[in-house]
C-alpha positions, 0 to 999 in steps of 0.5 A, spaced: 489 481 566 492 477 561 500 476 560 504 472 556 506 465 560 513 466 556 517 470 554 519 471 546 525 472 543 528 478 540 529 474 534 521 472 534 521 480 534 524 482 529 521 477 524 515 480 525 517 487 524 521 485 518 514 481 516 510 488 518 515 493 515 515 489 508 508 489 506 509 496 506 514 497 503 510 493 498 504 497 498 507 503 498 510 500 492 504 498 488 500 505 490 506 509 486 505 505 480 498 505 480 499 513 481 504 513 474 500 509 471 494 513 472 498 520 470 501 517 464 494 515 462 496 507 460 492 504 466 488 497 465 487 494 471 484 500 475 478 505 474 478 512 477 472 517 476 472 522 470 469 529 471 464 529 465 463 537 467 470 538 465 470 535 459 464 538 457 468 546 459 474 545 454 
């Protein structure tokens, strides 16, 4: 069975959980912005399907 030959720091440790936490936080970030963009109608960069069927009732 593999084990690590030697033992990690705490401070290696919680340099990667700093690392791991902060792309979600960067992601979830981006995501709500996407989100209000698409709701405010203003979204350039993004493309997201349109029902032609509900155009098509009103």
């Amino acid at each position: 069975m593999a084990v690590p030959k030697k033992k990690k720091s705490k401070s290696k440790r919680n340099q990667r959980h700093a690392v791991w936490k902060g792309k979600a936080a960067i992601a979830a970030q981006r995501a709500l912005s996407i989100g209000k963009s698409v709701l405010t109608g203003k979204a350039q960069g993004f493309v997201y399907p349109i029902d032609e069927a509900e155009d098509s009732e009103e």
